[in-house]
C-alpha positions in Angstrom: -200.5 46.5 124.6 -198.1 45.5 121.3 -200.9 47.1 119.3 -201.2 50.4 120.6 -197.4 50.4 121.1 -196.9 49.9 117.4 -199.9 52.8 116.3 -198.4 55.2 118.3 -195.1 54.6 116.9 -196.5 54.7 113.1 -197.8 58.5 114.3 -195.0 59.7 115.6 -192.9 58.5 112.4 -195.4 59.8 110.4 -194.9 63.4 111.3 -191.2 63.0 110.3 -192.0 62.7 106.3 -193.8 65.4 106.7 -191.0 67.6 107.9 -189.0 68.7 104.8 -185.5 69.1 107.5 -184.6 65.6 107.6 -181.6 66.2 109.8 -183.3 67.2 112.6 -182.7 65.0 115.4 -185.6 63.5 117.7 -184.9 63.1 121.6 -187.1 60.5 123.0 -187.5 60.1 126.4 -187.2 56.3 127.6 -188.2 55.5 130.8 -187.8 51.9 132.4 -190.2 49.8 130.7 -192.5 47.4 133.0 -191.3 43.7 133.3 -194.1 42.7 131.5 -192.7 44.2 128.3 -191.9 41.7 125.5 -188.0 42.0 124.8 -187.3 43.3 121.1 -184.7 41.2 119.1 -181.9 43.5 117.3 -180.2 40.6 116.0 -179.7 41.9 112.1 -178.0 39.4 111.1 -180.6 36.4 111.6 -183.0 38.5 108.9 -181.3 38.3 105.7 -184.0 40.2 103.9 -183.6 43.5 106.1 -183.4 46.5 104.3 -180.4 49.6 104.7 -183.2 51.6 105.1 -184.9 49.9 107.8 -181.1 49.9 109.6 -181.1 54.1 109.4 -184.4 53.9 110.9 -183.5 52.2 113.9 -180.4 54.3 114.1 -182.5 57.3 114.5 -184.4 56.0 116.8 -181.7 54.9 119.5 -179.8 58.6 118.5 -179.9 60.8 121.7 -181.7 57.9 124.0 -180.1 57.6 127.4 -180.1 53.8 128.8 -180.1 53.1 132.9 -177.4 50.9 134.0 -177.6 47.7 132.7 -179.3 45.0 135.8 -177.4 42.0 136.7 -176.3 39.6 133.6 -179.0 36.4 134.7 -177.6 32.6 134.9 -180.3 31.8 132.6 -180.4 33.9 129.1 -180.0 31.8 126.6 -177.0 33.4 124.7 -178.8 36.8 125.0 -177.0 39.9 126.7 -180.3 41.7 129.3 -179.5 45.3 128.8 -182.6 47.1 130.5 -185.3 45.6 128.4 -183.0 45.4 124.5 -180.9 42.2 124.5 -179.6 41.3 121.5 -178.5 37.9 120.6 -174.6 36.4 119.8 -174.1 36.4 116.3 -173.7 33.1 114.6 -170.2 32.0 114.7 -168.9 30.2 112.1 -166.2 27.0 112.2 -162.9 28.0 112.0 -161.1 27.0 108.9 -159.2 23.8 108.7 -155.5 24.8 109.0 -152.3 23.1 107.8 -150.3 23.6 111.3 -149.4 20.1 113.0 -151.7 19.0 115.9 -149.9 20.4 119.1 -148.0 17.4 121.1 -148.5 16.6 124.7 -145.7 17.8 126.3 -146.9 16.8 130.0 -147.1 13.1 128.7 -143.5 14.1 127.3 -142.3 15.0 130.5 -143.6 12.3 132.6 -141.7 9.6 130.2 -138.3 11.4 130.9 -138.9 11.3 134.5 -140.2 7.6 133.8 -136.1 7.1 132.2 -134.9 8.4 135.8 -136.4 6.4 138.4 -134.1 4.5 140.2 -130.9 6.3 139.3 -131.8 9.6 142.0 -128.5 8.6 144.1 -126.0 7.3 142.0 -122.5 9.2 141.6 -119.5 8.9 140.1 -116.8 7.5 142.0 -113.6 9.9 141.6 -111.0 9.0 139.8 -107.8 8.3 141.5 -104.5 9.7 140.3 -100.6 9.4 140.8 -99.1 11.6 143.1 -95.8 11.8 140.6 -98.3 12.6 137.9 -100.1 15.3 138.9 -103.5 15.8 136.8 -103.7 19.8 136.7 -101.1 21.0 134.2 -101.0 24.2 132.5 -99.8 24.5 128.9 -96.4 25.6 128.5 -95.2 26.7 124.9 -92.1 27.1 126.2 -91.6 24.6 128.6 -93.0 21.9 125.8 -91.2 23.3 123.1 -87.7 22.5 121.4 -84.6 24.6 120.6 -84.9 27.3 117.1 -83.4 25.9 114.0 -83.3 28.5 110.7 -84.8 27.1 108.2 -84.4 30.0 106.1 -81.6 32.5 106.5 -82.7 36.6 105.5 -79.3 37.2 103.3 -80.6 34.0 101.0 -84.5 34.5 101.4 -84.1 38.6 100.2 -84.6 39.5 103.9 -86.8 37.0 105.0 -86.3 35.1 108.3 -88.1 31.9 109.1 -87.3 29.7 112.0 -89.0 26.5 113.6 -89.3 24.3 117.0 -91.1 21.7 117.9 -94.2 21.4 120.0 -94.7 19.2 122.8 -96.7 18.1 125.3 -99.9 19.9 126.3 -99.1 22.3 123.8 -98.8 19.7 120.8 -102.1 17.9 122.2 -103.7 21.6 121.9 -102.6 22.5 118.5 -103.1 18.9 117.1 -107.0 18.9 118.2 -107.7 22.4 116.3 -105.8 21.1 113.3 -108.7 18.1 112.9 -105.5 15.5 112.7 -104.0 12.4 114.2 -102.9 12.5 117.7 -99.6 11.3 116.7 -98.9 14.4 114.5 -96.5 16.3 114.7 -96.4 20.2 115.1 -94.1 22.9 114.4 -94.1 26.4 115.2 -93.0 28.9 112.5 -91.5 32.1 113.3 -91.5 34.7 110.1 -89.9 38.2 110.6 -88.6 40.5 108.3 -85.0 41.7 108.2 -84.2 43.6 105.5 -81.6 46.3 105.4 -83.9 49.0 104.1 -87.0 49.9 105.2 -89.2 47.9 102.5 -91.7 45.6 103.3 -92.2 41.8 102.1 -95.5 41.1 100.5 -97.0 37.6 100.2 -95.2 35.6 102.1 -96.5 32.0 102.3 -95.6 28.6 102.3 -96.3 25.7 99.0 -96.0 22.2 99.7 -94.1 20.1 97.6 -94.3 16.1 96.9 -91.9 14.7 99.7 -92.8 10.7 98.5 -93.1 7.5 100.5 -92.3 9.1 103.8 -94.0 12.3 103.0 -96.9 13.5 105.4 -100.3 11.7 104.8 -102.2 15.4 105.5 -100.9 18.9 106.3 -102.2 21.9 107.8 -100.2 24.5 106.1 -100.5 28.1 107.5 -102.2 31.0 105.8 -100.3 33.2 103.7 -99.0 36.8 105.6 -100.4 39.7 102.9 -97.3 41.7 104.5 -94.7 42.1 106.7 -93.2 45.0 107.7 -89.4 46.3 108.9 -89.0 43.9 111.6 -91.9 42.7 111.7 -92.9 39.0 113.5 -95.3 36.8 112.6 -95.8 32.9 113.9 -98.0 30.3 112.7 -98.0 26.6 113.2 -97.5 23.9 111.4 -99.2 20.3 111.8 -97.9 17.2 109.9 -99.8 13.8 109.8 -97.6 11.2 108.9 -100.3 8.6 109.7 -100.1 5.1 111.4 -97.3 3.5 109.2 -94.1 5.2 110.7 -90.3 3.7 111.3 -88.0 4.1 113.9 -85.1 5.4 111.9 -83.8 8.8 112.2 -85.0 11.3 109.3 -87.1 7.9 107.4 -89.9 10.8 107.5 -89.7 14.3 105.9 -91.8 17.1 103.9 -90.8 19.6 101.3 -92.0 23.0 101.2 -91.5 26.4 99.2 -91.3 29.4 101.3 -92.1 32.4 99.1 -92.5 36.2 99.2 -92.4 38.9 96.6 -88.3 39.3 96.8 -87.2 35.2 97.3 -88.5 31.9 96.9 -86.5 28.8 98.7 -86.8 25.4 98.7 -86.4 23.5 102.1 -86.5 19.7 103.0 -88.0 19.6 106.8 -86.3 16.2 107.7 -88.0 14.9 111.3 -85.7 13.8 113.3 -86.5 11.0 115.2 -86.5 12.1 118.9 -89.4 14.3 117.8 -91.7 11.0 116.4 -91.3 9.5 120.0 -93.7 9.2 122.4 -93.1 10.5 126.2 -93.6 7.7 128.6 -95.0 8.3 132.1 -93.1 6.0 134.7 -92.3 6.2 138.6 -88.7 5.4 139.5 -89.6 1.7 141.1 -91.3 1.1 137.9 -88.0 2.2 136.2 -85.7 -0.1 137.8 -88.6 -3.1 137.4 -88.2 -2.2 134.2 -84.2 -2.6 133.1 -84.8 -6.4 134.9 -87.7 -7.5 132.9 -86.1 -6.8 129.7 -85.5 -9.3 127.6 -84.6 -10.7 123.9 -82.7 -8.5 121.5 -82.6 -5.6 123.7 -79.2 -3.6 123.5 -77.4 -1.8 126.1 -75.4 0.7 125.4 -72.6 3.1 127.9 -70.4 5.7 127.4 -69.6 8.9 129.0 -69.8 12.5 127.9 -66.7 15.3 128.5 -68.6 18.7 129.4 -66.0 21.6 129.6 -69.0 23.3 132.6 -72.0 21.8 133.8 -74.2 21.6 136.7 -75.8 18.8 137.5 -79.4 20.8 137.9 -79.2 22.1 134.2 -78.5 18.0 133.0 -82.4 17.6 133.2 -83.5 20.5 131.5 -81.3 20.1 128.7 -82.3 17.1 127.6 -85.5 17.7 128.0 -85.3 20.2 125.5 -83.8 18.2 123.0 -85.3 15.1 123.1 -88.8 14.6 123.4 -88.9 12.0 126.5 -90.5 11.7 129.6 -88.4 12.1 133.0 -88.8 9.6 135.1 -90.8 9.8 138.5 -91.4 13.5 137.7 -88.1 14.5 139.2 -86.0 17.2 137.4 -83.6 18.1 140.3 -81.2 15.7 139.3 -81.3 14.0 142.9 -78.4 12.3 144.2 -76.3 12.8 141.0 -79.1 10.5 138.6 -81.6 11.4 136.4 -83.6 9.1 133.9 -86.2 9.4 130.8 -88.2 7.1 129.2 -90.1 7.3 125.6 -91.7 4.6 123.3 -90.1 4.3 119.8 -92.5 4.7 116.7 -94.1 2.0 114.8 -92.2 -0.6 117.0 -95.4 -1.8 118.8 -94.6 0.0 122.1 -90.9 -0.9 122.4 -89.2 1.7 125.1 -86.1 3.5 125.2 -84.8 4.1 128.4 -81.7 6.7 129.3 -80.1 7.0 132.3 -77.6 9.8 133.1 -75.2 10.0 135.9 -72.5 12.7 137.4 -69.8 11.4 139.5 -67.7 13.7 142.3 -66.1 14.9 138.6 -68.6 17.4 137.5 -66.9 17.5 134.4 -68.1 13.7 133.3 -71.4 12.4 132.9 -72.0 8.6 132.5 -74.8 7.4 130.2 -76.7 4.2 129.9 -79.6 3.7 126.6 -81.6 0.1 127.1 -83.1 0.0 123.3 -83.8 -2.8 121.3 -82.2 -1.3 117.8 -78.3 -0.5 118.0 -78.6 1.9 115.7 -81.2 4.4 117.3 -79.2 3.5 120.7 -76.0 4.8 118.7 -78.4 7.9 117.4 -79.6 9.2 120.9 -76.1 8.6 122.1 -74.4 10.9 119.8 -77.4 13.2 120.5 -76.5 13.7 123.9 -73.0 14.3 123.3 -73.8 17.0 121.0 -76.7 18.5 123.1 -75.0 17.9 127.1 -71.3 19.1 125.5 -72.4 22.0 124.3 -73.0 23.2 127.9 
């Protein structure tokens, strides 16, 4: 049957070069051909050698044929596609190229290791952690609560209109400003206040601040604020100022300062920022027993020093909050209602190794008189913090 298959085909073909219209189109009816029918192999690409003509011919022949559905794909074809009697074979696939890319990891093994570093530790917590009742742990920031008094640093009428005041920062708010400034815990930060007060209406152009060498007891690092392009007719502007006088400080009142050049298109003056020495103290956290335990266990070349302060009007609430504000001390037990006519405060003197200074203030049935007591080991900052609190309570 392949031989009279193949004659019949060479006829038909024939009569196609004899036809001068090579375009026309033949329509060969295909029927389903019988099982017995050998299965023609299209696969061009295992014949190197085939021709583009032989590839047209085919073409032809398959133009305007209409293939049955295709039967059932078998279990059993050998890589070949049945379609109704054609199958044609997969192509040769060639090995992908070797690439450069790393060799993907196994992240289950990955996984299973860091659940490996967990067993055993499914229930453990954390015990809380307990804290004083007199202490309480959630406090808010306060600028002005942890803040001192204004001093002028530079007055308008001698900076050509220029205004700059400072205060010092305490507290939460010194802790906050001290970690953005990158510096020692122990710094100290001030908080600038420009503003512009000329009498016309003209505006001050780059204003800024220059350090200048301050020696031994100037600051070991400085964060110096950025220079204001301009400021306008009444015009504010604040910025803060952080000084690191690093680990090797004194106890003596105004041993540390820093020089600076405050500067603007109209003025330039010079000002020498001593610190005084209430600010370089430390708050010290202490409950009232703990006071009193205290004043008895000290010992050695501790000094006590009384004396009494004339007020012309006080009240006894506003004793707390005064000092407070002036010195940069603790009160002790937490208690700022000046309960039963006492109050007390406790801070840690600088480079002294943890020595404490301890003040107590009292008001008698005079309201007018307020007794003081300092516990310090140096005479001389007892004498400093006592004339501090004359100035600062008789100003009431």
């Amino acid at each position: 049957p392949q031989q009279q298959d193949d004659e019949s085909s060479e006829d038909e073909f024939s009569s196609d070069e004899d036809d001068d219209d090579d375009s026309t189109n033949y329509s060969i009816p295909v029927t389903q051909p019988p099982s017995s029918m050998p299965v023609m192999n299209m696969n061009m690409a295992n014949n190197p050698s085939s021709s583009t003509t032989s590839m047209v011919a085919v073409g032809n022949l398959l133009q305007g044929m209409s293939f049955p559905p295709p039967a059932a794909a078998s279990n059993n074809t050998d890589g070949l596609i049945e379609m109704s009697g054609f199958s044609m074979a997969q192509p040769p696939t060639s090995a992908p190229a070797p690439s450069s890319a790393p060799a993907p990891t196994n992240t289950r093994n990955t996984v299973n290791n860091n659940d490996n570093m967990l067993l055993g530790m499914e229930g453990l917590t954390m015990a809380p952690i307990k804290v004083e009742n007199d202490f309480p742990a959630s406090q808010v920031a306060d600028i002005e609560a942890d803040s001192s008094e204004w001093n002028t640093l530079v007055r308008s009428e001698l900076g050509g209109g220029l205004l700059v005041r400072a205060r010092y920062l305490r507290g939460l708010t010194l802790d906050k400003e001290v970690r953005l400034a990158r510096l020692d815990p122990r710094s100290i930060c001030l908080q600038l206040h420009f503003q512009n007060q000329r009498t016309d209406a003209g505006i001050l152009r780059k204003v800024r601040m220059v350090q200048r060498n301050a020696g031994s007891g100037g600051p070991k690092k400085t964060s110096v604020p950025t220079e204001i392009s301009q400021l306008g007719k009444d015009q504010v502007s604040s910025s803060m100022l952080v000084l690191d006088f690093g680990p090797s400080v004194k106890d003596k009142d105004g041993a540390h300062n820093a020089k600076f050049e405050f500067k603007s298109d109209r003025a330039s003056n010079a000002v020498n920022l001593k610190i005084p020495l209430v600010e370089m103290m430390t708050p010290l956290l202490m409950k009232k027993g703990d006071y009193q335990e205290t004043i008895k266990n000290l010992k050695g070349q501790y000094q006590q020093v009384t004396g009494s302060i004339q007020l012309s009007a006080v009240r006894p609430s506003d004793i707390p909050k005064v000092v407070k504000k002036n010195m940069n001390m603790a009160i002790v037990g937490n208690d700022s209602s000046m309960s039963n006519g006492t109050c007390s405060f406790a801070a840690t003197l600088p480079g002294t190794g943890g020595n404490v200074l301890l003040v107590s203030l009292s008001c008698g049935s005079d309201a007018k008189v307020v007794d003081l007591v300092i516990h310090c080991e140096n005479a001389i900052t007892s004498n400093t913090i006592k004339d501090l609190l004359k100035k600062s309570l008789g100003a009431l």
